[in-house]
DRENPABA-721591 format. One record per atom (N, C-alpha, C): residue in one letter; atom name; x, y, z. Coordinates in steps of 0.001 Angstrom, whole numbers. Example, Ala and Ser with C-alpha at 12.3 -4.5 7.8 and 13.67 -1.06 7.14 Angstrom:
! residues 2
LONU, rest, atom, px, py, pz
LONU, a, N, 13190, -5690, 7800;
LONU, a, CA, 12300, -4500, 7800;
LONU, a, C, 13200, -3300, 7800;
LONU, s, N, 12850, -2250, 7080;
LONU, s, CA, 13670, -1060, 7140;
LONU, s, C, 12900, 30, 7870;
END
This chain:
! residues 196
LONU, rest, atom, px, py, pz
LONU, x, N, -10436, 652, 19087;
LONU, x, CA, -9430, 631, 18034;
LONU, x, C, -8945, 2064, 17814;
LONU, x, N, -7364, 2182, 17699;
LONU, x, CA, -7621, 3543, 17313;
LONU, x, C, -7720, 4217, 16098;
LONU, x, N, -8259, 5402, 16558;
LONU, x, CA, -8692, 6186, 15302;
LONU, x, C, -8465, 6345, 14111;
LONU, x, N, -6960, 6457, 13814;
LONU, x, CA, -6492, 6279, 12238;
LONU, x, C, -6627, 4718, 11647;
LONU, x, N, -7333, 3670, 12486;
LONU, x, CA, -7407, 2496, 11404;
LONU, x, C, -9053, 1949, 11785;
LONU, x, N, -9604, 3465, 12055;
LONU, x, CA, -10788, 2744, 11901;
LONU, x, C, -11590, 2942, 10105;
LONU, x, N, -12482, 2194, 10353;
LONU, x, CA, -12686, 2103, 8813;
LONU, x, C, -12005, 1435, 7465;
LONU, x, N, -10187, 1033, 8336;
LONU, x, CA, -9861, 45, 6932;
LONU, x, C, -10281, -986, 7197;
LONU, x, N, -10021, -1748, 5742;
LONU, x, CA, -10759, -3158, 5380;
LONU, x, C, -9996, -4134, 6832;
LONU, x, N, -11010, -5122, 6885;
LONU, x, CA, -10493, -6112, 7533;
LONU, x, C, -8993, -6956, 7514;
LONU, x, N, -8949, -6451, 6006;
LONU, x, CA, -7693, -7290, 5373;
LONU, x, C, -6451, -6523, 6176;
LONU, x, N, -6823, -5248, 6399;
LONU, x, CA, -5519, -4477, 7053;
LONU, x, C, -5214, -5293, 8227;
LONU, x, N, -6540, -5386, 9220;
LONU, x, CA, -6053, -5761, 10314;
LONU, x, C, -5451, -7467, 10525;
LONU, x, N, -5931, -8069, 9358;
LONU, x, CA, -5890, -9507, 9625;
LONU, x, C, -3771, -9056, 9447;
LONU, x, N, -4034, -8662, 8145;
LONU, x, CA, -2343, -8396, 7877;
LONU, x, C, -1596, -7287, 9279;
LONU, x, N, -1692, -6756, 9704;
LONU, x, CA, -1427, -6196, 11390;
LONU, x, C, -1199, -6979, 12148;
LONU, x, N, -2395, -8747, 12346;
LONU, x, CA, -1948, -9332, 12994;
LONU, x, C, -509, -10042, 12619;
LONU, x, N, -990, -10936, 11609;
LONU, x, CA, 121, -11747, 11176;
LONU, x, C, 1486, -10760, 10989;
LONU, x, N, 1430, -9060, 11024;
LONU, x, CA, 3058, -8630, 10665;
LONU, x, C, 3521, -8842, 12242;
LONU, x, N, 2836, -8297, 13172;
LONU, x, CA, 3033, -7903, 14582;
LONU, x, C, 3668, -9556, 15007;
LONU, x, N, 2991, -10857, 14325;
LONU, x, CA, 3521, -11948, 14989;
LONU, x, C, 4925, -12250, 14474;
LONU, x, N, 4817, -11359, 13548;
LONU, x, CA, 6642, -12007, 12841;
LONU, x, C, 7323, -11301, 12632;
LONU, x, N, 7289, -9597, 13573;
LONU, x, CA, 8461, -9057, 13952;
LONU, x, C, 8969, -8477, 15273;
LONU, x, N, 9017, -9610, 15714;
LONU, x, CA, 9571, -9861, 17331;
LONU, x, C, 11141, -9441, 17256;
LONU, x, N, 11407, -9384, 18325;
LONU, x, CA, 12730, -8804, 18622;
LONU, x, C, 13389, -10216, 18554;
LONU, x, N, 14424, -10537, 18472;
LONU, x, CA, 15500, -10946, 18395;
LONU, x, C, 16296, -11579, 19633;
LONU, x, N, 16990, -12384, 20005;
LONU, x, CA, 17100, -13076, 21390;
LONU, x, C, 18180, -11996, 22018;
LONU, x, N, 18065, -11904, 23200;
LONU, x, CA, 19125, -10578, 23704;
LONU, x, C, 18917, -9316, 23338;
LONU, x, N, 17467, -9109, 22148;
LONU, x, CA, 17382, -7348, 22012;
LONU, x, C, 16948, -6860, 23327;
LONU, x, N, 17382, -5750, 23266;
LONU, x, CA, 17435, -5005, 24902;
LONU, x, C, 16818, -3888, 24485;
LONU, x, N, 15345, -3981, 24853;
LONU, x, CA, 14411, -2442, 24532;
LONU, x, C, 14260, -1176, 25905;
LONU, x, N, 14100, -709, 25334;
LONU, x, CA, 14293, 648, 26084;
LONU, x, C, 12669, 1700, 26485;
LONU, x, N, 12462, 1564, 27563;
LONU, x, CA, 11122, 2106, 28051;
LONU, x, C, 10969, 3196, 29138;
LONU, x, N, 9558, 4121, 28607;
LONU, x, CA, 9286, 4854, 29840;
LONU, x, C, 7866, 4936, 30010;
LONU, x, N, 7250, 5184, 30982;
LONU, x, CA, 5918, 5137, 31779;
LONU, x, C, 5730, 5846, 32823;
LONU, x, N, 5094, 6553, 32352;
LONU, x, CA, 4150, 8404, 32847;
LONU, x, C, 2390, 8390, 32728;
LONU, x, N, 1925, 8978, 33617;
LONU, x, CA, 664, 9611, 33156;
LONU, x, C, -303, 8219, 32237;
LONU, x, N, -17, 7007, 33250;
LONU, x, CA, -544, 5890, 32603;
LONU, x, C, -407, 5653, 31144;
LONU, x, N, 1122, 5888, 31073;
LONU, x, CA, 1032, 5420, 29331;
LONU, x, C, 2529, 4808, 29707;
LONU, x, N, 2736, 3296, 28853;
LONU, x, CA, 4029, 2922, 28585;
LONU, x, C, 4545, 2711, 27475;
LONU, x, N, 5229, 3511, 26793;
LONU, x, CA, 6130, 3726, 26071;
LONU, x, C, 7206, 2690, 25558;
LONU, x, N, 7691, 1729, 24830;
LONU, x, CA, 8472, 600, 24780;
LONU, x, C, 8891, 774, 23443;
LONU, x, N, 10277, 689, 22885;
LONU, x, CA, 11407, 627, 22125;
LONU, x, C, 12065, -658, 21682;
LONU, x, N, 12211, -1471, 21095;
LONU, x, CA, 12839, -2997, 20369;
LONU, x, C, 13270, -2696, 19393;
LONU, x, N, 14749, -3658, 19379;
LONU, x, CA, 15170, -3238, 18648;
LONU, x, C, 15216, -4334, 17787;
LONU, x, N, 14908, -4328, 16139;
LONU, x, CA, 14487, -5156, 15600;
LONU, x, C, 16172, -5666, 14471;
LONU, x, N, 16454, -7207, 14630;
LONU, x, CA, 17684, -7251, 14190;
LONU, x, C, 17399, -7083, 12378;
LONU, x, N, 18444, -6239, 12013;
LONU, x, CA, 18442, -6262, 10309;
LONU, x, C, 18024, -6822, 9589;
LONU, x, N, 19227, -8477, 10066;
LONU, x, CA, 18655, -9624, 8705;
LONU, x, C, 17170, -10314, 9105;
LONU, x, N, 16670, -9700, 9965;
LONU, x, CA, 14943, -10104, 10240;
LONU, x, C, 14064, -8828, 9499;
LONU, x, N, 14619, -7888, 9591;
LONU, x, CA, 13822, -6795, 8662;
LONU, x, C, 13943, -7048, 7462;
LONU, x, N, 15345, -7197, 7200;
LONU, x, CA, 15280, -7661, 5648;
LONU, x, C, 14617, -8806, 4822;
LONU, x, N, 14629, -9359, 5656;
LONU, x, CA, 13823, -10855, 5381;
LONU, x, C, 12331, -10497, 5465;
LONU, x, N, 11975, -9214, 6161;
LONU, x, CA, 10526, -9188, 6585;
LONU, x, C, 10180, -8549, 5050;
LONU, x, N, 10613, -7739, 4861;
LONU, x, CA, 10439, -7226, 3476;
LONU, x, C, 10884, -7055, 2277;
LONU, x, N, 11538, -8423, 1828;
LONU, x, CA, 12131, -9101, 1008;
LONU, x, C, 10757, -10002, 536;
LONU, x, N, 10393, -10673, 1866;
LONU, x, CA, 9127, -11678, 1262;
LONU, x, C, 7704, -11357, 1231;
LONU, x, N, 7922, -9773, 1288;
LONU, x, CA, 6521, -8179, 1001;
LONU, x, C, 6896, -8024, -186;
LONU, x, N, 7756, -8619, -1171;
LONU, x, CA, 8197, -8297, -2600;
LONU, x, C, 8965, -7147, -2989;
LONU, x, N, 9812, -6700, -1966;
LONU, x, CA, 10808, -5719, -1998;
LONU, x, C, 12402, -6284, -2462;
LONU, x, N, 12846, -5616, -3576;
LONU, x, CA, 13957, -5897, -3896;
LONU, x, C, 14826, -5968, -3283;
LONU, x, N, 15933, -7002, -3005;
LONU, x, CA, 16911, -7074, -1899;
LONU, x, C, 17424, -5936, -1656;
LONU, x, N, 18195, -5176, -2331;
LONU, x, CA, 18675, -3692, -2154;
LONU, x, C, 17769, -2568, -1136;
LONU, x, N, 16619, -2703, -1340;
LONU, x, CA, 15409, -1875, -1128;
LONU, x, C, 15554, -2620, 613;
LONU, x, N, 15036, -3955, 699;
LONU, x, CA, 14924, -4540, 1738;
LONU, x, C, 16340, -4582, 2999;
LONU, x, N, 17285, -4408, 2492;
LONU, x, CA, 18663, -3940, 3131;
LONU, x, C, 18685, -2772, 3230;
LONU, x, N, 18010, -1514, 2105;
LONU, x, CA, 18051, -466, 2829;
LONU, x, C, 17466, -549, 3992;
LONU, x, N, 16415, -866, 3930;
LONU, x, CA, 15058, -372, 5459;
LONU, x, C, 15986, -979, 6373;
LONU, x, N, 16506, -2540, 6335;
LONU, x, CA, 16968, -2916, 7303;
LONU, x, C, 18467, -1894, 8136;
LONU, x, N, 18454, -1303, 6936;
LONU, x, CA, 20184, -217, 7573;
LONU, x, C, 19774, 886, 8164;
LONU, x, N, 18141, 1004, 8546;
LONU, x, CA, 17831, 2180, 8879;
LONU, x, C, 17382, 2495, 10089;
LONU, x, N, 18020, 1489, 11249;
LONU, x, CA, 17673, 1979, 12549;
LONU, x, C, 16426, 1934, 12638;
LONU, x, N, 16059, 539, 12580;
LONU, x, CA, 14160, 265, 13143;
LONU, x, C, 14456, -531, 14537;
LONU, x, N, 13298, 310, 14866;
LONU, x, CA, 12898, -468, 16030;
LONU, x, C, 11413, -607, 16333;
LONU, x, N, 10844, -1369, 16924;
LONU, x, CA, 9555, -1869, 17201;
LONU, x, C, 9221, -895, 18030;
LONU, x, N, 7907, -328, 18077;
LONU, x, CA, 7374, 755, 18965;
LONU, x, C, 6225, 350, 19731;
LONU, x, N, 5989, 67, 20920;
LONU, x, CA, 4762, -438, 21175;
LONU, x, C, 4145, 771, 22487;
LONU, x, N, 3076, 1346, 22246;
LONU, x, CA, 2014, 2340, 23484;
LONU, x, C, 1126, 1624, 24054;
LONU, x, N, 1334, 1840, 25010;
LONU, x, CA, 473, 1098, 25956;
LONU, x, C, -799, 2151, 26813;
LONU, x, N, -2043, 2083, 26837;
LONU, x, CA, -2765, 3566, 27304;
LONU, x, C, -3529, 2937, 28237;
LONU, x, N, -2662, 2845, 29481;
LONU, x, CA, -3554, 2309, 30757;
LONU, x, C, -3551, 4172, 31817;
LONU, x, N, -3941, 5223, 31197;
LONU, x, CA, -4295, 6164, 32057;
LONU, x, C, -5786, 6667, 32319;
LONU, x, N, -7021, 5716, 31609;
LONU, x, CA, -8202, 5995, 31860;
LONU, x, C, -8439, 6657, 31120;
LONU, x, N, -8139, 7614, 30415;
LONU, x, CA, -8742, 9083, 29607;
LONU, x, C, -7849, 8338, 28001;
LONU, x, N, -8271, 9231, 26945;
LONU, x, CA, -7895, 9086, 25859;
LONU, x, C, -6368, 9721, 25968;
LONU, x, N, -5970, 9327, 24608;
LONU, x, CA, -4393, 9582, 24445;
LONU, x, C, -4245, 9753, 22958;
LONU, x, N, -3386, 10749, 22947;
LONU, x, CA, -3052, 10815, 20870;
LONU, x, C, -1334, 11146, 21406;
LONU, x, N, -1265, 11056, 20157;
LONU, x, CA, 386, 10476, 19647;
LONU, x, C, 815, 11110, 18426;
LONU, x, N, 1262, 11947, 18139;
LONU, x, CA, 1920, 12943, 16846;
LONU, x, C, 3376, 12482, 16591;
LONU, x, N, 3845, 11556, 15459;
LONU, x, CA, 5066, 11467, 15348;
LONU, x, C, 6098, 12850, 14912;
LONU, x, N, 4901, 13815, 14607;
LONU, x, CA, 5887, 14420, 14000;
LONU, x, C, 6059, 15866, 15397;
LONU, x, N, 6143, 15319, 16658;
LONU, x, CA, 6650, 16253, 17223;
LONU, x, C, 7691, 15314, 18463;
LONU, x, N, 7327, 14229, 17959;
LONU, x, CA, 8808, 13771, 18334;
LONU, x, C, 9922, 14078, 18258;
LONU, x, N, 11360, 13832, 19024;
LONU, x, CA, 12574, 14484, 18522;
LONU, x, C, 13436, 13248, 18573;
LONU, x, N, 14316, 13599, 18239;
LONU, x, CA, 15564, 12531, 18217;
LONU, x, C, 17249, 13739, 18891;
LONU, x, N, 18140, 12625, 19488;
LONU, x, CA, 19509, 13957, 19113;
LONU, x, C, 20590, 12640, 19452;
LONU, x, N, 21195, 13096, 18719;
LONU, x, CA, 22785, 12128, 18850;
LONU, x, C, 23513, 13048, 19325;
LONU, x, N, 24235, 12544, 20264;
LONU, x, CA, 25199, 13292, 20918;
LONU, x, C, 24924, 14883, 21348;
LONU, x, N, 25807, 15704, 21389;
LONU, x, CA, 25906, 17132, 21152;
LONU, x, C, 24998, 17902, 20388;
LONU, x, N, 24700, 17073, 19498;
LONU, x, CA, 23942, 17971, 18021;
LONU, x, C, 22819, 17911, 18877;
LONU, x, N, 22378, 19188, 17600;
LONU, x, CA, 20890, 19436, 18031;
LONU, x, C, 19620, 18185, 17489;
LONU, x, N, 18435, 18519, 18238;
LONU, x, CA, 17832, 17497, 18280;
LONU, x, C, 17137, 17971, 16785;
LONU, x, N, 16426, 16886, 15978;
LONU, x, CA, 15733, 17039, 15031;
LONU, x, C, 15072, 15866, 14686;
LONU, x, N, 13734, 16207, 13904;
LONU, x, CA, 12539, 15177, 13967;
LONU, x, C, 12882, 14122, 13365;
LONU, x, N, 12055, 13253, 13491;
LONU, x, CA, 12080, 11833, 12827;
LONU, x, C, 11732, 11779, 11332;
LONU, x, N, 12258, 11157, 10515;
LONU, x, CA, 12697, 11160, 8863;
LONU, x, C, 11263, 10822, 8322;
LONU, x, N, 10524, 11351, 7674;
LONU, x, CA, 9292, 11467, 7183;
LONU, x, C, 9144, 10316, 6720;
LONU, x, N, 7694, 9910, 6539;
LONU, x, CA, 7503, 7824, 6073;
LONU, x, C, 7282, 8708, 4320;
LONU, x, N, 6891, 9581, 4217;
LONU, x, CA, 6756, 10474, 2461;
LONU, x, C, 8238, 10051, 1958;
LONU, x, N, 9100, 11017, 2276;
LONU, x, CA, 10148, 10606, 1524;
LONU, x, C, 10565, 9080, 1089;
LONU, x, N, 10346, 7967, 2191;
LONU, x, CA, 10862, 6920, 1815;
LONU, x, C, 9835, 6391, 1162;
LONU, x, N, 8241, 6236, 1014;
LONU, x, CA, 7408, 6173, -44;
LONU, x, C, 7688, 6851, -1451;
LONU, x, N, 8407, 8216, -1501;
LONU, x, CA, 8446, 8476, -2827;
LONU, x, C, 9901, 7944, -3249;
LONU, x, N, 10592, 7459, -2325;
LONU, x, CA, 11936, 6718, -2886;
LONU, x, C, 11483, 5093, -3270;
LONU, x, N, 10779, 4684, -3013;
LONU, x, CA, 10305, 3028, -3597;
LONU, x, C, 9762, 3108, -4705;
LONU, x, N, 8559, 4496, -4674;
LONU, x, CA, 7942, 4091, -6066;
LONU, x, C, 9098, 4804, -6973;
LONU, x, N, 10000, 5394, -6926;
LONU, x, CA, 11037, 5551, -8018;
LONU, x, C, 11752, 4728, -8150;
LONU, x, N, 11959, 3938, -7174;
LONU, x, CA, 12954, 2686, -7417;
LONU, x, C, 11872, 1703, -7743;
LONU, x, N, 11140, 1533, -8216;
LONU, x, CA, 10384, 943, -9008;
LONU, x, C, 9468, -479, -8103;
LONU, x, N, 9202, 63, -6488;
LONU, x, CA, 9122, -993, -5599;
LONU, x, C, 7071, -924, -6185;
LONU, x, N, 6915, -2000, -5832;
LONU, x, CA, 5466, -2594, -5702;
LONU, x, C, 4559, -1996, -5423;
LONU, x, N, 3245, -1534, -5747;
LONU, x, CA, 2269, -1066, -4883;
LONU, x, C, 1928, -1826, -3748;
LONU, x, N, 1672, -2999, -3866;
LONU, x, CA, 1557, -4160, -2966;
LONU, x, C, 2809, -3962, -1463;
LONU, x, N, 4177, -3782, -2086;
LONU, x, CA, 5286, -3955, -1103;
LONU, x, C, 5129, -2461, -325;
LONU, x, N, 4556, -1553, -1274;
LONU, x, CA, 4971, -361, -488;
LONU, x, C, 3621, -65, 689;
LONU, x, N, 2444, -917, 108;
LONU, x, CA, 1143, -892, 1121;
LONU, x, C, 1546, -1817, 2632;
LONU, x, N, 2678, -2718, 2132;
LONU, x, CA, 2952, -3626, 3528;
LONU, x, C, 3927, -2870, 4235;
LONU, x, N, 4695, -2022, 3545;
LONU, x, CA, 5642, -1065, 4181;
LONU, x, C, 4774, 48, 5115;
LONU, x, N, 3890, 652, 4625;
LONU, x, CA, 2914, 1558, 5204;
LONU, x, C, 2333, 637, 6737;
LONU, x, N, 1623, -196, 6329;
LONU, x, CA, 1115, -1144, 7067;
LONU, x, C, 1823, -1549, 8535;
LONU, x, N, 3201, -1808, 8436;
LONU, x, CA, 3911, -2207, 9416;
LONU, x, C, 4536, -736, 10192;
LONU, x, N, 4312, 172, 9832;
LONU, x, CA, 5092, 1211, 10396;
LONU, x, C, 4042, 1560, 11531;
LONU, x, N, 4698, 2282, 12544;
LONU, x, CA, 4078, 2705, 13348;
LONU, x, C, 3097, 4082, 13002;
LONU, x, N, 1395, 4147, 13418;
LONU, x, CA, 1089, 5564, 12683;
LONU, x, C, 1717, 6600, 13322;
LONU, x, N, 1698, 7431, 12422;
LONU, x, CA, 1733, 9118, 12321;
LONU, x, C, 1060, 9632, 13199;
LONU, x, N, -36, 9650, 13387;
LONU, x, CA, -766, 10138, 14429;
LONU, x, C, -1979, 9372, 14759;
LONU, x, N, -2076, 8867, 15782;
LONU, x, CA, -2976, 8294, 16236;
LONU, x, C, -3805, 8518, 17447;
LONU, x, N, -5211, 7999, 17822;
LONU, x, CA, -5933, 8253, 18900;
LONU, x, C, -5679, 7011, 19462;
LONU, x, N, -5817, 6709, 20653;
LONU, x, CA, -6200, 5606, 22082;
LONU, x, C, -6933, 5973, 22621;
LONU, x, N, -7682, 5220, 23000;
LONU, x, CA, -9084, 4955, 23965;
LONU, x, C, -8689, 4527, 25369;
LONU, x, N, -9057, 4413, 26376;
LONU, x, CA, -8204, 3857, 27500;
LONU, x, C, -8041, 2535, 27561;
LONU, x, N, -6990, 1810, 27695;
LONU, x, CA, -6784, 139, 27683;
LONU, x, C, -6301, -202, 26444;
LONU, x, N, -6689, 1008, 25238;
LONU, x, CA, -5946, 519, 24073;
LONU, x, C, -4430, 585, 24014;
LONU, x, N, -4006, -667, 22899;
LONU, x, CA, -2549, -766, 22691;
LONU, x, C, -2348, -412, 21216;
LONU, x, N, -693, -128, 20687;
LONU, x, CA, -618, 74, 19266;
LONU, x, C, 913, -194, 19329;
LONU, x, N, 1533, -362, 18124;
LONU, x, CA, 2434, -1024, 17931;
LONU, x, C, 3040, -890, 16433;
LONU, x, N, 4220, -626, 15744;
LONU, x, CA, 4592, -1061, 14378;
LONU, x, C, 6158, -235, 14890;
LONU, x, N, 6673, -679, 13496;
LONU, x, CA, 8048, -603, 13076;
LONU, x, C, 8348, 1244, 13287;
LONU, x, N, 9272, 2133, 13615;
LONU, x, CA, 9628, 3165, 13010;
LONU, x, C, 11152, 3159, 12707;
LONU, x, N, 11305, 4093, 11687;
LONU, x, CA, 12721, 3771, 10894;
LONU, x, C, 13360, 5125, 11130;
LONU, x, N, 14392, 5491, 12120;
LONU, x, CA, 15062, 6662, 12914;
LONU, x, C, 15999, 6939, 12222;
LONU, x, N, 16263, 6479, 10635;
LONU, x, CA, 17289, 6964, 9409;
LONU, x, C, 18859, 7118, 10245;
LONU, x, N, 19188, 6252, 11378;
LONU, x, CA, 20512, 6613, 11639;
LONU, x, C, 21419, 5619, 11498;
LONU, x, N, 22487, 5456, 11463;
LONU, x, CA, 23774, 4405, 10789;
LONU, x, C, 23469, 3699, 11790;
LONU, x, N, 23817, 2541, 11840;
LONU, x, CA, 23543, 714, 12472;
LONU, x, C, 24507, 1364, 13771;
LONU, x, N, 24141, 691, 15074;
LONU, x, CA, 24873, 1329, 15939;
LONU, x, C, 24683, 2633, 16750;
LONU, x, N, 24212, 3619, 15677;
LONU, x, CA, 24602, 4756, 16627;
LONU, x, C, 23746, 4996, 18041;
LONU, x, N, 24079, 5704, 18740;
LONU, x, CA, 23379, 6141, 20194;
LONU, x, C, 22601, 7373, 19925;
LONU, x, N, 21326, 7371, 20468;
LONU, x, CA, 20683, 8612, 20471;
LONU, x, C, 19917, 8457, 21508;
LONU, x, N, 18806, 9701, 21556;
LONU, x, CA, 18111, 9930, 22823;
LONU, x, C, 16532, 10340, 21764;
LONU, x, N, 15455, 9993, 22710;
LONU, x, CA, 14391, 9984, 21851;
LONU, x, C, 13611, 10961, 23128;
LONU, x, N, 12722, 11760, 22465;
LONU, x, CA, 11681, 12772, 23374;
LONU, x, C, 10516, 12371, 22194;
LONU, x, N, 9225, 11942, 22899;
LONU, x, CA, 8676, 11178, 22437;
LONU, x, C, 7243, 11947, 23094;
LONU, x, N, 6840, 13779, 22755;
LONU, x, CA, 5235, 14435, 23351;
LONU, x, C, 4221, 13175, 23057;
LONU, x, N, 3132, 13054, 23935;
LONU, x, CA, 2437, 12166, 24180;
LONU, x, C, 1078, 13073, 24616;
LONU, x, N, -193, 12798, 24708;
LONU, x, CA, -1232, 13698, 24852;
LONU, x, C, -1585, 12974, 25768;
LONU, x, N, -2137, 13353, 27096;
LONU, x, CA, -2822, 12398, 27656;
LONU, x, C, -4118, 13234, 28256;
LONU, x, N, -5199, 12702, 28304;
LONU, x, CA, -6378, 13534, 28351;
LONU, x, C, -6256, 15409, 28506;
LONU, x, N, -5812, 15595, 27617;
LONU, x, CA, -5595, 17198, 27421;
LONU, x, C, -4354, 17938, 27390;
LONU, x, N, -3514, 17038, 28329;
LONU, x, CA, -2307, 17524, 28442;
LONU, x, C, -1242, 16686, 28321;
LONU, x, N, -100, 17470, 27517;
LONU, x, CA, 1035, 16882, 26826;
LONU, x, C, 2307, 16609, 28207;
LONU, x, N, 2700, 15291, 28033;
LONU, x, CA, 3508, 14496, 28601;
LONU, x, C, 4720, 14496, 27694;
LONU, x, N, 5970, 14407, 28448;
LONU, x, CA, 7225, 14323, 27249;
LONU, x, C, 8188, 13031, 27969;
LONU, x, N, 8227, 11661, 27276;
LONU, x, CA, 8831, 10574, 27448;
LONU, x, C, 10540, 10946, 26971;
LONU, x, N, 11139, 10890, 27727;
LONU, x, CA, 12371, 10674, 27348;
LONU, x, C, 13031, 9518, 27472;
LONU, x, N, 13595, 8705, 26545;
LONU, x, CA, 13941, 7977, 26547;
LONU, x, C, 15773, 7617, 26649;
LONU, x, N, 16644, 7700, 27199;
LONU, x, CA, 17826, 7868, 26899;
LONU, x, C, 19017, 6503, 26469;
LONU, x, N, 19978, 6855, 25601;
LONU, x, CA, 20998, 5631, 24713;
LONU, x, C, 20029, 4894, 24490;
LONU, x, N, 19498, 5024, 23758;
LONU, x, CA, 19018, 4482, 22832;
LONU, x, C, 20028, 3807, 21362;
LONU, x, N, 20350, 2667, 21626;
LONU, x, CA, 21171, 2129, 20174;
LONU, x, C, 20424, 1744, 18755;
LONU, x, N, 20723, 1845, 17713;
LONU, x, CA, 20310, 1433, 16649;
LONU, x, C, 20756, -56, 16173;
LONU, x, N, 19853, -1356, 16127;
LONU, x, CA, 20867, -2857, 16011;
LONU, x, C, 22212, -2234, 14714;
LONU, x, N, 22799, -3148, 14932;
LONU, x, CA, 24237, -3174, 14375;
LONU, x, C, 24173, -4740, 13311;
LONU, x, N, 25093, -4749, 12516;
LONU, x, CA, 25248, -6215, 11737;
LONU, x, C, 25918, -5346, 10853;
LONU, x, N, 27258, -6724, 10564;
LONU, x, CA, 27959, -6276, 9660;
LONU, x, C, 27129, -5815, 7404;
LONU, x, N, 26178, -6434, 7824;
LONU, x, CA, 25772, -6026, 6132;
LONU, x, C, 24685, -4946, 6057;
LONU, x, N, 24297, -4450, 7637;
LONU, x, CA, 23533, -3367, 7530;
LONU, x, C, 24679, -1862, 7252;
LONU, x, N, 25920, -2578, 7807;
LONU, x, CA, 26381, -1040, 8277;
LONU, x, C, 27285, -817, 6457;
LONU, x, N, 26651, -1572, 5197;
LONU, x, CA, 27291, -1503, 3888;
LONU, x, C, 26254, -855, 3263;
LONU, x, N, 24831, -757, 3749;
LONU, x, CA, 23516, -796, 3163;
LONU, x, C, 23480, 621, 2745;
LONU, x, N, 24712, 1608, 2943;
LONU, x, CA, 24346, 3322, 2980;
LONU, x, C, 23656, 3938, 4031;
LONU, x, N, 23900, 2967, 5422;
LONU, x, CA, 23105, 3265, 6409;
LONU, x, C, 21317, 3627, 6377;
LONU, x, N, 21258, 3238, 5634;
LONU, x, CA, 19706, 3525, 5298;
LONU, x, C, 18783, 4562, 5206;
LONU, x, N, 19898, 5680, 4891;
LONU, x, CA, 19090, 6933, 4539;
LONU, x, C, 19114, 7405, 3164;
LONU, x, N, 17695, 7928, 3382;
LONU, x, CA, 17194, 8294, 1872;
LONU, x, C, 17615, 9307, 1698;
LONU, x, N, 18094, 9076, 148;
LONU, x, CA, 18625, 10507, -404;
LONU, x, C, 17561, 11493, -841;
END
């Protein structure tokens, strides 16, 4: 198991299973992958009104639940078939749209301290935590991991993802390229889903 969920309650993982079974991609989502140094890397793109619905019935206020959904999620799944251990740092990931320069992925803090001001649930904001992909994590060899990350960019847009990866000592860099964010007409009203 890896490292950052060892030690929670059972209840985490039972709830891990049941989120992982009910946020599947969408018929025709077209995910985006790379595989290096025995690790595969995989991207889904998860449709809106299924996010919204996912955390609408986590007790998130519709508004709240249309934000996340306007925020460019996609399903993340690692795969660690290279024999040796593997860690994973989200926060030296990059992102870049177009021309611009590249810059990191939108902190899971900020959008935690934007729920509990908008007055969201302890409960909704523990299933929000829950479903995201971790922050940093260990793999064992053969282990898999998997959750939501939210790339704060307008419904639609194209970007490119560099995605450092550790693999028994030494750092691997996945690039992933066009990468789209799903699109729907009531995500792209939502304020695109970035936190102020």
């Amino acid at each position: 198991m890896p490292r950052e969920t060892r030690g929670i309650p059972w209840l985490r993982a039972v709830g891990l299973v049941l989120l992982f079974g009910l946020t599947l991609p969408g018929p025709g989502a077209v995910p985006w992958a790379w595989s290096g140094a025995g690790v595969r890397l995989r991207l889904e793109p998860l449709p809106p009104e299924s996010v919204a619905a996912f955390y609408a019935a986590r007790g998130f206020p519709a508004a709240e639940a249309a934000r996340i959904a306007g925020a460019c999620v996609l399903q993340t799944k690692l795969i660690n078939d290279s024999g040796t251990e593997l860690e994973v740092d989200l926060s030296r990931w990059r992102i870049r749209v177009g021309p611009e320069p590249s810059q990191p992925l939108p902190d899971r803090r900020s959008w935690l301290r934007h729920f509990t001001a908008a007055g969201v649930s302890r409960q909704a904001r523990i299933a929000f935590e829950w479903s995201q992909f971790p922050w940093r994590a260990h793999l064992e060899p053969g282990e898999r991991l998997q959750g939501m990350i939210l790339y704060g960019l307008e419904p639609g847009t194209r970007f490119h993802v560099t995605a450092p990866i550790r693999v028994g000592g030494r750092w691997h860099e996945a690039h992933i390229e066009d990468v789209r964010c799903p699109s729907r007409d009531a995500a792209a009203q939502s304020k695109g889903g970035k936190v102020q």
